[in-house]
C-alpha positions as a LaTeX table, in Angstrom:
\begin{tabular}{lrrr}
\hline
Residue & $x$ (\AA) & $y$ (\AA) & $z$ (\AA) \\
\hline
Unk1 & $-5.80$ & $-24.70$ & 50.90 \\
Unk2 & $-6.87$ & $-28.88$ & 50.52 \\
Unk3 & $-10.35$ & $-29.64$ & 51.04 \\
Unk4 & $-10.85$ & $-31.26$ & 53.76 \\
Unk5 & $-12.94$ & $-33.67$ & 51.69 \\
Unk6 & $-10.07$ & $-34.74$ & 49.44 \\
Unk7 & $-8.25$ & $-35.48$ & 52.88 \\
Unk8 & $-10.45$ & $-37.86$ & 53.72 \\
Unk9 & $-10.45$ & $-39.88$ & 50.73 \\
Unk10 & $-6.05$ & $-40.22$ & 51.14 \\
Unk11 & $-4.67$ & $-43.30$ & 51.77 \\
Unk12 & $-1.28$ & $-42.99$ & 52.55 \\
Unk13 & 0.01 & $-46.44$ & 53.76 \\
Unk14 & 1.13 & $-47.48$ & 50.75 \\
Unk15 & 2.49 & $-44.19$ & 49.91 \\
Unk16 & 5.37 & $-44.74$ & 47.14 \\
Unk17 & 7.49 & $-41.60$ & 45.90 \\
Unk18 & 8.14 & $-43.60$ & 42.92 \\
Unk19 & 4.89 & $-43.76$ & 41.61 \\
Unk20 & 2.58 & $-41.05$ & 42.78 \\
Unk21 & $-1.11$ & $-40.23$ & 41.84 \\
Unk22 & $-1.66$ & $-37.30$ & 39.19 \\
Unk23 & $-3.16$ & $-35.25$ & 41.88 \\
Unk24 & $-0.41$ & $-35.15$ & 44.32 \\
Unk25 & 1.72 & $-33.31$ & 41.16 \\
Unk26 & $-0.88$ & $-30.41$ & 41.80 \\
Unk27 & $-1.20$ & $-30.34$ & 45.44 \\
Unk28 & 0.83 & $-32.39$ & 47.31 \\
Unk29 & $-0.23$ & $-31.22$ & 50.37 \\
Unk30 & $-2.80$ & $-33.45$ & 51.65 \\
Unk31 & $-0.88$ & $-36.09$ & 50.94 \\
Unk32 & 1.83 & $-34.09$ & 53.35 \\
Unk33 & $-0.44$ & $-34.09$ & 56.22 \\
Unk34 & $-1.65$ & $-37.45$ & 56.26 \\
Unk35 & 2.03 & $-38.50$ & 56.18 \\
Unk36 & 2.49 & $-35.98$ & 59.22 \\
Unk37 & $-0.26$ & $-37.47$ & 61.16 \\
Unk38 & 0.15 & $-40.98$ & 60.54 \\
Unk39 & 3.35 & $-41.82$ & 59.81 \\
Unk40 & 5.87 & $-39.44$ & 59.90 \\
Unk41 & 8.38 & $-41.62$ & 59.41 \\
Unk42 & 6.98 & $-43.97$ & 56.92 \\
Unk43 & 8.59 & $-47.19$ & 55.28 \\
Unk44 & 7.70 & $-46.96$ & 51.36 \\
Unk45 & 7.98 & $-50.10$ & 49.20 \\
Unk46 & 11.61 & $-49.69$ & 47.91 \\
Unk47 & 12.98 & $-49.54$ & 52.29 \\
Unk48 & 13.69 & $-46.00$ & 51.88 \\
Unk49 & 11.75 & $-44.05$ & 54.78 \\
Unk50 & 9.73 & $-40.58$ & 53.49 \\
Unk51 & 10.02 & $-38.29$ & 56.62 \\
Unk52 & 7.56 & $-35.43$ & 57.35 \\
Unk53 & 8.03 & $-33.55$ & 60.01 \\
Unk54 & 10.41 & $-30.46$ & 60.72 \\
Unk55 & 12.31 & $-31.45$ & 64.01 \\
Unk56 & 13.75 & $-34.96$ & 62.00 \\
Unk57 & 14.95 & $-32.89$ & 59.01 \\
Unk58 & 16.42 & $-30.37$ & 61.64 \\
Unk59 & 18.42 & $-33.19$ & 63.27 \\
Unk60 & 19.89 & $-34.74$ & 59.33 \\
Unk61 & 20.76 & $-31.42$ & 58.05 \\
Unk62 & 22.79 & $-30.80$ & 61.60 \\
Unk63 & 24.70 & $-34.26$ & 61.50 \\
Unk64 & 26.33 & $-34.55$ & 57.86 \\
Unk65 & 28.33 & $-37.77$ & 58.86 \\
Unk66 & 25.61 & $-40.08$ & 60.14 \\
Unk67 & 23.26 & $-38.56$ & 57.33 \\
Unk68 & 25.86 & $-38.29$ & 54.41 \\
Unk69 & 24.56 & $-36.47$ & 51.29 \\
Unk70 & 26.38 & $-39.00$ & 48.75 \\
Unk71 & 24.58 & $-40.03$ & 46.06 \\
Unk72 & 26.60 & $-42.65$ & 44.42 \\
Unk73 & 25.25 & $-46.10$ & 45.71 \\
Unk74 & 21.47 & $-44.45$ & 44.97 \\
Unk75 & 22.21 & $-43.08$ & 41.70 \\
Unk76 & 24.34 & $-46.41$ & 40.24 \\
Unk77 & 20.77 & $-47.95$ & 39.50 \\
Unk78 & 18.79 & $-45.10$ & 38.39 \\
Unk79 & 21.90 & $-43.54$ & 35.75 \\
Unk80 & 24.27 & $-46.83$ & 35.62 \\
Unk81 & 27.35 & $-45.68$ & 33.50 \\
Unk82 & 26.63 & $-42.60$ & 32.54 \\
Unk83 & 27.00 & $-38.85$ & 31.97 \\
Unk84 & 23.79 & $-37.91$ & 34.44 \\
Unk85 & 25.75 & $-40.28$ & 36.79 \\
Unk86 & 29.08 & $-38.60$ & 36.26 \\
Unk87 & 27.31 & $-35.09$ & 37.12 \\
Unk88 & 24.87 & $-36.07$ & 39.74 \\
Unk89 & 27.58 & $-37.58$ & 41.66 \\
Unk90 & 30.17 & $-34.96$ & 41.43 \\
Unk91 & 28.22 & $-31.54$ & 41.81 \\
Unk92 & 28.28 & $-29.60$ & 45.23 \\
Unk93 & 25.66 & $-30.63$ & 46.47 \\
Unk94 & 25.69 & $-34.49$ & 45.95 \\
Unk95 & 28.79 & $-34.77$ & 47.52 \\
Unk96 & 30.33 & $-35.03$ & 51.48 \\
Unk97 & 33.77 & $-33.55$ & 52.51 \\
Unk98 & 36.02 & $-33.15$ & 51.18 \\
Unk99 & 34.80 & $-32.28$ & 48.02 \\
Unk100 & 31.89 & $-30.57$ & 49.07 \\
Unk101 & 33.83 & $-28.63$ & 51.65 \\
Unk102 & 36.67 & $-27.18$ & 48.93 \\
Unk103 & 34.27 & $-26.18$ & 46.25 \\
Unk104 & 32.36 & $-24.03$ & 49.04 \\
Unk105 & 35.59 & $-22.64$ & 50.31 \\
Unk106 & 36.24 & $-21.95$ & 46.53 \\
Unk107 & 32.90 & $-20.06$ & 46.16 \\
Unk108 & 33.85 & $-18.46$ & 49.42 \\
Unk109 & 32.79 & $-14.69$ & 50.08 \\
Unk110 & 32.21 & $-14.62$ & 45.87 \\
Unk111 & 27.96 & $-14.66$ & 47.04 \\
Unk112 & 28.75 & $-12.77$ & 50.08 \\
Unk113 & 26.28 & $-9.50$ & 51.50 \\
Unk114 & 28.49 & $-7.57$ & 49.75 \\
Unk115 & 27.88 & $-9.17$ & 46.27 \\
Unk116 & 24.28 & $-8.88$ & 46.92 \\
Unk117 & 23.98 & $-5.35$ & 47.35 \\
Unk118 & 26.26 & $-4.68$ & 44.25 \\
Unk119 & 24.13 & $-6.72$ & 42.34 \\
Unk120 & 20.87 & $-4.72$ & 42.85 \\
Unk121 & 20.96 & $-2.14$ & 40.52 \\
Unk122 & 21.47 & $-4.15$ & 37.76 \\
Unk123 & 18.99 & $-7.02$ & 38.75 \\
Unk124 & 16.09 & $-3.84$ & 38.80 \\
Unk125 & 17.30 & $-2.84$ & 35.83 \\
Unk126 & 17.35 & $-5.92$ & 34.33 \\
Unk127 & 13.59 & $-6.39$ & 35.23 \\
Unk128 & 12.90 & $-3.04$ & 34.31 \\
Unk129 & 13.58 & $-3.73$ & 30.96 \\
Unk130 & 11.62 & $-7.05$ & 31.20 \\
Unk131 & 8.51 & $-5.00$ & 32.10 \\
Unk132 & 8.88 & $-2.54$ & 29.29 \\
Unk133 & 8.62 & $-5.38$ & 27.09 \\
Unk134 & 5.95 & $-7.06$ & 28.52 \\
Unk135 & 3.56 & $-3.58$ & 29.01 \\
Unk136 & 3.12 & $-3.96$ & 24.69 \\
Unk137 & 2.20 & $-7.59$ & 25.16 \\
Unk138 & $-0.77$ & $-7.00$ & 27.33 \\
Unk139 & $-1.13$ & $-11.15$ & 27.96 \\
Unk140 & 2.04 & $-13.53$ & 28.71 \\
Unk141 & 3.14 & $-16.20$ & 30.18 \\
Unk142 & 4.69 & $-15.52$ & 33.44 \\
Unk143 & 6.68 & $-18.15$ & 33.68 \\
Unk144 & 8.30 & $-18.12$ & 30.10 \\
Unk145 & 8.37 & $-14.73$ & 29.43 \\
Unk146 & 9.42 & $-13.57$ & 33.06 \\
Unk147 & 9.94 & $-15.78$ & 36.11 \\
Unk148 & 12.96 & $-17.82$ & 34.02 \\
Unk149 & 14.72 & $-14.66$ & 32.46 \\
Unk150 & 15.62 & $-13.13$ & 35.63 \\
Unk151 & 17.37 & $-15.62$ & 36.92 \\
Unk152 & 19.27 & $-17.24$ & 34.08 \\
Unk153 & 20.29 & $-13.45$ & 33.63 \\
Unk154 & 21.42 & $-13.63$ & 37.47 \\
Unk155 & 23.50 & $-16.64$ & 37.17 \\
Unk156 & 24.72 & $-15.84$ & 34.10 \\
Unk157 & 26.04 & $-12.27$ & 35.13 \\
Unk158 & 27.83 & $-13.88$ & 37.85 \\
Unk159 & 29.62 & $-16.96$ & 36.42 \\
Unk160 & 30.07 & $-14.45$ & 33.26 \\
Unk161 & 27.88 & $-16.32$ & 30.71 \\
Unk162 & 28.39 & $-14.43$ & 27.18 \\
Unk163 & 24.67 & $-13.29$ & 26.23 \\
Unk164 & 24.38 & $-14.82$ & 23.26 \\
Unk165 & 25.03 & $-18.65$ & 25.07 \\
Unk166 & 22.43 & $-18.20$ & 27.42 \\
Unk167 & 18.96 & $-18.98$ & 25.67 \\
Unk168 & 20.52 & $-22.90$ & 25.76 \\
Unk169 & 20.66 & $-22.77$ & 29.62 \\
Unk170 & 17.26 & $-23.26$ & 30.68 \\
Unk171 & 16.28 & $-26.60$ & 28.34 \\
Unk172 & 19.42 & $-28.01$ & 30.20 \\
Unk173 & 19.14 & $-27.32$ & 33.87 \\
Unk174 & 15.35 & $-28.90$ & 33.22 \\
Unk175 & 16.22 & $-31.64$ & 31.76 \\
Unk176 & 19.41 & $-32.36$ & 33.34 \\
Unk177 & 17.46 & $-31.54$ & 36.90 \\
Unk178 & 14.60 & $-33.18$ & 35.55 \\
Unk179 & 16.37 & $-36.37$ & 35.42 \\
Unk180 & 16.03 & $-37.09$ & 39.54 \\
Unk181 & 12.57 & $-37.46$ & 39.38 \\
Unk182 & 11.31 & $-40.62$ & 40.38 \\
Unk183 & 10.82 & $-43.75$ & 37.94 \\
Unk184 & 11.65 & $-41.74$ & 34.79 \\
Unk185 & 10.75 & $-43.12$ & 31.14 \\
Unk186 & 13.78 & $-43.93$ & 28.99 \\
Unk187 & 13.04 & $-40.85$ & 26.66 \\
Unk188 & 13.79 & $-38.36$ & 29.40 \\
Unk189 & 16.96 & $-40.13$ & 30.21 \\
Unk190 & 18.47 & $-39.77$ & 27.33 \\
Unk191 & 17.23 & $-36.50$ & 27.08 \\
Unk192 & 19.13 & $-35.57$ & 30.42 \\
Unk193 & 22.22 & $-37.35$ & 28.92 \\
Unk194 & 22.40 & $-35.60$ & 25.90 \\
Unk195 & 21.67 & $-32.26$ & 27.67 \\
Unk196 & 24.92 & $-33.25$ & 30.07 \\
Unk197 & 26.87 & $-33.80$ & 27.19 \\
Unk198 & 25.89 & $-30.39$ & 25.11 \\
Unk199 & 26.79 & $-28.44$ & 28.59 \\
Unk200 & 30.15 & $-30.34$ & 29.15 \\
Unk201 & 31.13 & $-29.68$ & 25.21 \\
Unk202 & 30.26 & $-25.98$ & 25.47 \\
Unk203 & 32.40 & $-25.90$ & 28.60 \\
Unk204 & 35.29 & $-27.55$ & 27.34 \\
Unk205 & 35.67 & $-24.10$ & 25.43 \\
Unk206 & 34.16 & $-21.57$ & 27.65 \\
Unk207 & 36.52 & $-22.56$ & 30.57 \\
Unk208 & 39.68 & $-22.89$ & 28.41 \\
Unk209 & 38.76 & $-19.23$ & 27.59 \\
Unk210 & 38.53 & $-18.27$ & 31.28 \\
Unk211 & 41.74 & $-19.63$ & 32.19 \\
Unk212 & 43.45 & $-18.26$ & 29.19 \\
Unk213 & 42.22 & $-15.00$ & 29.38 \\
Unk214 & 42.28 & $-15.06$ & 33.53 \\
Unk215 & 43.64 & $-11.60$ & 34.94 \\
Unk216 & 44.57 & $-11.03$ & 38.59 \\
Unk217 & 41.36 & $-8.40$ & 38.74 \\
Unk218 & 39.10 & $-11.25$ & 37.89 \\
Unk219 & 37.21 & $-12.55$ & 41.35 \\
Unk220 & 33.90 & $-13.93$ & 40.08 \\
Unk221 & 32.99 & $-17.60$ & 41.15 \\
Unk222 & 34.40 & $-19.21$ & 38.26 \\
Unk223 & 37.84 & $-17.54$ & 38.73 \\
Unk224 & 37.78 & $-18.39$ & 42.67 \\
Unk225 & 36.97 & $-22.66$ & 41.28 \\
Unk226 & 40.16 & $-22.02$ & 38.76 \\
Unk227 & 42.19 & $-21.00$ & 41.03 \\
Unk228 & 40.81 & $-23.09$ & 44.05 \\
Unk229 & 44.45 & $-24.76$ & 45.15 \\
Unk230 & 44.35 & $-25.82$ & 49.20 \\
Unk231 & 46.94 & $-27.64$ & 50.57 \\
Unk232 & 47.75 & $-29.46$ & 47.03 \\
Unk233 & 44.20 & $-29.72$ & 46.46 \\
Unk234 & 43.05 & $-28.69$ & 42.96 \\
Unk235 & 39.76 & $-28.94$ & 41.45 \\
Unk236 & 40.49 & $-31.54$ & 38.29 \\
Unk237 & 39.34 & $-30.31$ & 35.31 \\
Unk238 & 35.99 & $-32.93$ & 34.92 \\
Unk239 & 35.36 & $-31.66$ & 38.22 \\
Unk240 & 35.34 & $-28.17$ & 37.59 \\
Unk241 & 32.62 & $-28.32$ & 34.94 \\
Unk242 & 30.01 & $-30.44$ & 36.71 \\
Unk243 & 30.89 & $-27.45$ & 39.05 \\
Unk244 & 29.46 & $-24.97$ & 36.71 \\
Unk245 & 26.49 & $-27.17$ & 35.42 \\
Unk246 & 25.55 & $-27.13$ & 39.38 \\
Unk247 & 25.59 & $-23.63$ & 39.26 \\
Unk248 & 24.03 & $-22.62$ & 36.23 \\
Unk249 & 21.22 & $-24.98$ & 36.76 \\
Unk250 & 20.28 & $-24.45$ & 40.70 \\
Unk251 & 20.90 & $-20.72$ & 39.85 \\
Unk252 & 17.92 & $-20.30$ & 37.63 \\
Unk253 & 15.74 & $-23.43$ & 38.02 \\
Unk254 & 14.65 & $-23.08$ & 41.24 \\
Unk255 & 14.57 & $-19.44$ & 41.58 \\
Unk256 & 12.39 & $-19.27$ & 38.57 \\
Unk257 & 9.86 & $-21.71$ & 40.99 \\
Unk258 & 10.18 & $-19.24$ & 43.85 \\
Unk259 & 9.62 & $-16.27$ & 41.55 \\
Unk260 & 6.06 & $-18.25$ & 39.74 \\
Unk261 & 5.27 & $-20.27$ & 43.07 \\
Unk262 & 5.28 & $-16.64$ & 44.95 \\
Unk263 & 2.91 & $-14.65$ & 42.57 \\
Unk264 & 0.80 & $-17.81$ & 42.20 \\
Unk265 & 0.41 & $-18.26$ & 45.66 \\
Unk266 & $-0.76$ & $-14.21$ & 45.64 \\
Unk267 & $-2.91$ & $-14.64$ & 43.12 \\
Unk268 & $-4.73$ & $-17.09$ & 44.68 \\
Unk269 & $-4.74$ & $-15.24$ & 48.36 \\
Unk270 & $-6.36$ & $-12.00$ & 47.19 \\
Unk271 & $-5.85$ & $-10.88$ & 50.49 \\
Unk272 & $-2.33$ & $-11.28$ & 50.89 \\
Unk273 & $-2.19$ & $-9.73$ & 47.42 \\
Unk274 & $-3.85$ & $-6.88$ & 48.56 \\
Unk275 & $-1.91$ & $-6.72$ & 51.37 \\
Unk276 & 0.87 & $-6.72$ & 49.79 \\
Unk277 & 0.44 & $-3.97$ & 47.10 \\
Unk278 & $-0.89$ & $-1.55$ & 50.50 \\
Unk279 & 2.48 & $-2.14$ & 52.21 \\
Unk280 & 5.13 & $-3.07$ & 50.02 \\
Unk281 & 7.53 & $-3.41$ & 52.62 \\
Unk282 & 6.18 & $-6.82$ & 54.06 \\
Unk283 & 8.36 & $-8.30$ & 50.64 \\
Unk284 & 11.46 & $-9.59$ & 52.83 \\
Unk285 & 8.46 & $-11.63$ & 55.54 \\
Unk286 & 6.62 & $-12.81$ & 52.02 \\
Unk287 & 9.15 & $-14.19$ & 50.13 \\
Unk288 & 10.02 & $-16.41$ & 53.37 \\
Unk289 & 6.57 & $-17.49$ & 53.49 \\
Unk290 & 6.55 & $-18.31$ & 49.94 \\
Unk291 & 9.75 & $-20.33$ & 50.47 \\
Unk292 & 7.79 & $-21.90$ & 53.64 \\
Unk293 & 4.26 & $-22.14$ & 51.64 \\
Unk294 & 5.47 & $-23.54$ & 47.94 \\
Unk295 & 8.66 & $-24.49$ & 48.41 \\
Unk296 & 10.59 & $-25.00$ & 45.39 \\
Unk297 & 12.91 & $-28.00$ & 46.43 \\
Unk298 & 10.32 & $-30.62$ & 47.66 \\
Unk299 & 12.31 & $-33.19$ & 48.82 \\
Unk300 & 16.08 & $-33.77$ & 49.33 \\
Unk301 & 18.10 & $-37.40$ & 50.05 \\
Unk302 & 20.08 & $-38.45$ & 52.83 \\
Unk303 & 21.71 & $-41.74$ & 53.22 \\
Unk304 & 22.56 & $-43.38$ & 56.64 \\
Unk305 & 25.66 & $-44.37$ & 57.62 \\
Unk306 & 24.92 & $-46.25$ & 60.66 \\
Unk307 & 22.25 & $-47.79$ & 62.49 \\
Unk308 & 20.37 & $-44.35$ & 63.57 \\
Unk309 & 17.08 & $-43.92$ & 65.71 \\
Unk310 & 14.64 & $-41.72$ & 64.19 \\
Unk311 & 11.80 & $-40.25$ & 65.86 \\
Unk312 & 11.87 & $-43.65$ & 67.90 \\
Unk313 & 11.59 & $-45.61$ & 64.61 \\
Unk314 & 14.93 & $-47.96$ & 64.11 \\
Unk315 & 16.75 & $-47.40$ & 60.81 \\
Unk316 & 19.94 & $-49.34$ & 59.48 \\
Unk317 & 22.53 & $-48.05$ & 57.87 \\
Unk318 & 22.76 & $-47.29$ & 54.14 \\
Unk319 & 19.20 & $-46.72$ & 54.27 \\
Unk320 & 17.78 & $-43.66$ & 52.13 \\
Unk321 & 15.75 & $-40.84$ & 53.66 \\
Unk322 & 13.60 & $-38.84$ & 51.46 \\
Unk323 & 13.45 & $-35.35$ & 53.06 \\
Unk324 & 10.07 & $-34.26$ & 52.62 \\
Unk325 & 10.45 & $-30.54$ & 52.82 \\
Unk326 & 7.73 & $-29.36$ & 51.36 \\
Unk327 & 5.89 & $-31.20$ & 54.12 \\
Unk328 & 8.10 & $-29.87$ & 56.62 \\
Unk329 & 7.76 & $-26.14$ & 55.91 \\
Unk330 & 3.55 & $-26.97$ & 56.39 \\
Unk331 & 4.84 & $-29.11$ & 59.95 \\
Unk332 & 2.09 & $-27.22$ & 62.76 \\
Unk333 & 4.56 & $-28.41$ & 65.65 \\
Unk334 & 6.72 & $-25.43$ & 64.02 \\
Unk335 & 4.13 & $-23.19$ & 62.41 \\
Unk336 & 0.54 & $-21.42$ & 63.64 \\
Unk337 & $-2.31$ & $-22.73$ & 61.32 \\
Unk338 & 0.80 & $-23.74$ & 58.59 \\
Unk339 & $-2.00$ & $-24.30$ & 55.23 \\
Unk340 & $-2.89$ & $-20.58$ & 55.23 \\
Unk341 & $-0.64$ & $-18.31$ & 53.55 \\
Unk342 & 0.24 & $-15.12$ & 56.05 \\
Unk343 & 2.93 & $-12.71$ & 54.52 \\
Unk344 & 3.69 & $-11.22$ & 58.02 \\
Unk345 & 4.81 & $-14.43$ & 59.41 \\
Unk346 & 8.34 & $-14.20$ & 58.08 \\
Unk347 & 9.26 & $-17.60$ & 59.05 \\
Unk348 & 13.10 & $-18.11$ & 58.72 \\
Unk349 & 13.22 & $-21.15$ & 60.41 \\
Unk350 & 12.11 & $-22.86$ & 57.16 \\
Unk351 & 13.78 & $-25.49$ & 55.35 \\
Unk352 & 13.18 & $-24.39$ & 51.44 \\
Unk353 & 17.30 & $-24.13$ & 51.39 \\
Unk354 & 18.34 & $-26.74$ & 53.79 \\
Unk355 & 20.49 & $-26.44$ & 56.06 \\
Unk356 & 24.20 & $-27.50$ & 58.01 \\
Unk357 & 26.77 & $-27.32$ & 55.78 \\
Unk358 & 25.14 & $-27.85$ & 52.79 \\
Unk359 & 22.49 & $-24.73$ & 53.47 \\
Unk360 & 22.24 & $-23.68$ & 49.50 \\
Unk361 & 25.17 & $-21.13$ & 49.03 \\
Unk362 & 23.02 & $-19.02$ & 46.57 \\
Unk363 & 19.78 & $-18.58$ & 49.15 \\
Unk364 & 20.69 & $-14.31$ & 49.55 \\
Unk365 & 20.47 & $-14.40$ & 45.48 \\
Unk366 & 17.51 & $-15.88$ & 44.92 \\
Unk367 & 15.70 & $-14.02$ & 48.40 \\
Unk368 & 17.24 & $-10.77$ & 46.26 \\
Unk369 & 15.62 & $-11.64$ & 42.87 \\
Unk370 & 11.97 & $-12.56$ & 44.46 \\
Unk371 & 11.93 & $-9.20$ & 46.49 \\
Unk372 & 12.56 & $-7.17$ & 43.22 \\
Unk373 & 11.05 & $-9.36$ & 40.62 \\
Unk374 & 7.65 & $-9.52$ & 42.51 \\
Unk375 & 7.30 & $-6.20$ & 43.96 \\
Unk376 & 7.72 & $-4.17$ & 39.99 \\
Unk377 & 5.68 & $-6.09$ & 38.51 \\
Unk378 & 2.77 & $-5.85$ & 40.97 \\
Unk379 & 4.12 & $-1.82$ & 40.57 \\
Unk380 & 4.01 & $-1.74$ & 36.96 \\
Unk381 & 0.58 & $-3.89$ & 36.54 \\
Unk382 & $-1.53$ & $-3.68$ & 39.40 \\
Unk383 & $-4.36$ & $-5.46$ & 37.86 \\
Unk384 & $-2.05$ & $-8.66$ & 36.78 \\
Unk385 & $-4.58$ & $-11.35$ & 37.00 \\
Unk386 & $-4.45$ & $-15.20$ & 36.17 \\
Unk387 & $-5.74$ & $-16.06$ & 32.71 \\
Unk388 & $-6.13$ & $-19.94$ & 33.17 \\
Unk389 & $-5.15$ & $-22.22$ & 35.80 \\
Unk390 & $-1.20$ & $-22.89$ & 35.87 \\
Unk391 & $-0.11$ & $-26.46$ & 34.42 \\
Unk392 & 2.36 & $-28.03$ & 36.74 \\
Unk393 & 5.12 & $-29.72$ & 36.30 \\
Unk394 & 5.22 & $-33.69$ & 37.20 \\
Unk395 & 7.86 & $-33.13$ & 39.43 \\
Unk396 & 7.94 & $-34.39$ & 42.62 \\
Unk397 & 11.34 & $-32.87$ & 44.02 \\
Unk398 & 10.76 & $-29.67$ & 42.56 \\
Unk399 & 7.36 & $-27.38$ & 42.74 \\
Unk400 & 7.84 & $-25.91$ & 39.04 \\
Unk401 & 4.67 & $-24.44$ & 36.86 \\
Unk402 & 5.16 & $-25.06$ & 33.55 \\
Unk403 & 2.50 & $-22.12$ & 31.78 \\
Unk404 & 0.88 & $-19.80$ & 33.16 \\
Unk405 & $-0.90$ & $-17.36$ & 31.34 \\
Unk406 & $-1.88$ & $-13.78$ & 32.73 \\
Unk407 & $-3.10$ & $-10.55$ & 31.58 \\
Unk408 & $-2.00$ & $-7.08$ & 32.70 \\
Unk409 & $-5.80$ & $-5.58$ & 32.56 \\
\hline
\end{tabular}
């Protein structure tokens, strides 16, 4: 929880996304709640608007054609010609109908309840085996040697990864993710790029594979996208692998955040730690208050399409909204005293995975791989304790540690 002194001392008229303090990189929070109090729907420097509050993001996520999720006309500056461009403006979730609306009827039932339970016994297996490996270490990183191999294991196991490709994956999806951050040196750029490139040439031979090798009996998600044909309609072959690239990256990358953002935020509740070890059944009501506390997509993009009203504050169109939901989830028009962690709140109304039609197809997955994940290794090593204080990540759409070192005794 912010000091209320450090509140005091926030100025948030000027507030610009694109260039933000060091501290708000640690705890954006205050900055949050200023922006909820005094202008939740605030005009930065660049005429975007940053908006705050939980009722406004409600409304966008419910109306996909006044709010339209298109990134092309924002990206052109930021990527000009090139491969993060191509990507960012043809994955799932940069896109409006139609395209948005056949790759999720592709996906279809492939993450369905039923996938979910089938996955289980592998996932605590999987972790099982993590924690066997990790009881001879004694100290590790939780994030490195934990939070991010669970779910690269996930999303791996589901689009049918080969094992020995998937140590590559993570240095991708962070710099390729990493890449829509705000006012980004040309270093990291061309980091992205080249990371879009090496996951488009390792495609080019891992799909040609699939579809050679493609059996009736086969019915994972990257089957379903191969065969995806609706009324003529066939993804083309560019925009099947930006496909994948969305998938492997927002499989892993932000699950690994809601794995390290949850035992973080326990670690430094000892209470709700506590609580949490005495009834281990208050997992399901935690990890939604994680999602609600920390959430691991901070902010999310909307551009208007017409002249729109919001919250009484006149906005033209092809204006961009920067969905602030990490100051959403803390909104106290929604939530009962929303800066203190309570894992018996269970608060499902959050907005950690969106919503309308572009509500993130994978949230049941990564819900499944917190509620294992965190639960064994509180199990196995009860007296798991923080080491040092976690490094973030300067990342202002995404709340991602970078280390963070803990000991098992």
């Amino acid at each position: 929880m912010s000091n209320s002194t450090k509140q005091d001392k926030i100025s948030i008229e000027k507030f610009d996304p694109r260039h933000l303090p060091d501290d708000f990189y640690v705890d954006p929070y205050p900055y949050y709640r200023q922006l909820r109090e005094d202008a939740p729907v605030h005009l930065c420097p660049d005429g975007s608007y940053f908006l705050s509050k939980h009722a406004e993001l409600r409304k966008i996520y419910r109306d996909p054609k006044t709010f339209s999720s298109d990134k092309k006309a924002l990206f052109k500056p930021l990527f000009g010609d090139t491969l993060l461009y191509e990507h960012h403006t043809t994955s799932l979730v940069f896109n409006d109908p139609p395209l948005h609306t056949h790759v999720r009827r592709a996906i279809g039932d492939a993450l369905s309840q039923k996938t979910i339970v089938a996955m289980e016994a592998g996932l605590k297996e999987l972790v099982d085996e993590l924690l066997n490996k990790l009881e001879e270490k004694q100290q590790f990183d939780f994030v490195e040697d934990y939070a991010s191999i669970i779910p690269i294991e996930v999303i791996s196991n589901l689009l049918r990864v080969p094992q020995e490709d998937r140590d590559q994956l993570r240095r991708w999806a962070v710099a390729i993710l990493g890449a829509l951050e705000f006012d980004l040196p040309k270093d990291k750029l061309d980091l992205g790029n080249q990371c879009v490139k090496e996951f488009l040439d390792y495609l080019k031979d891992f799909v040609a594979d699939r579809k050679n090798n493609l059996s009736d009996d086969d019915d994972d998600i990257l089957s379903r996208l191969i065969r995806w044909d609706f009324d003529g309609f066939q993804l083309s072959e560019k925009q099947l692998f930006h496909q994948c690239i969305f998938l492997l990256n927002a499989g892993h990358d932000t699950t690994t955040n809601l794995i390290a953002n949850g035992m973080q935020t326990l670690l430094a509740h000892p209470d709700q730690l506590e609580k949490l070890k005495q009834e281990p059944d208050l997992i399901k009501s935690a990890v939604e208050e994680f999602l609600r506390f920390e959430s691991p997509v901070q902010l999310g993009n909307r551009m208007t399409t017409t002249d729109v009203e919001i919250a009484g504050v006149e906005i033209p169109a092809n204006t961009n909204l920067n969905l602030g939901i990490g100051a959403a989830n803390r909104d106290p028009d929604i939530y009962s005293d929303p800066e203190t962690l309570d894992i018996t709140r269970n608060p499902r109304d959050h907005h950690a995975f969106a919503g309308g039609i572009h509500l993130c197809a994978g949230l049941n997955v990564a819900r499944l791989e917190a509620q294992i994940a965190i639960p064994a290794i509180l199990k196995r090593f009860p007296d798991l304790r923080s080491l040092e204080t976690p490094v973030y990540d300067r990342r202002a759409r995404f709340r991602a540690i970078l280390t963070m070192p803990v000991s098992v005794n």
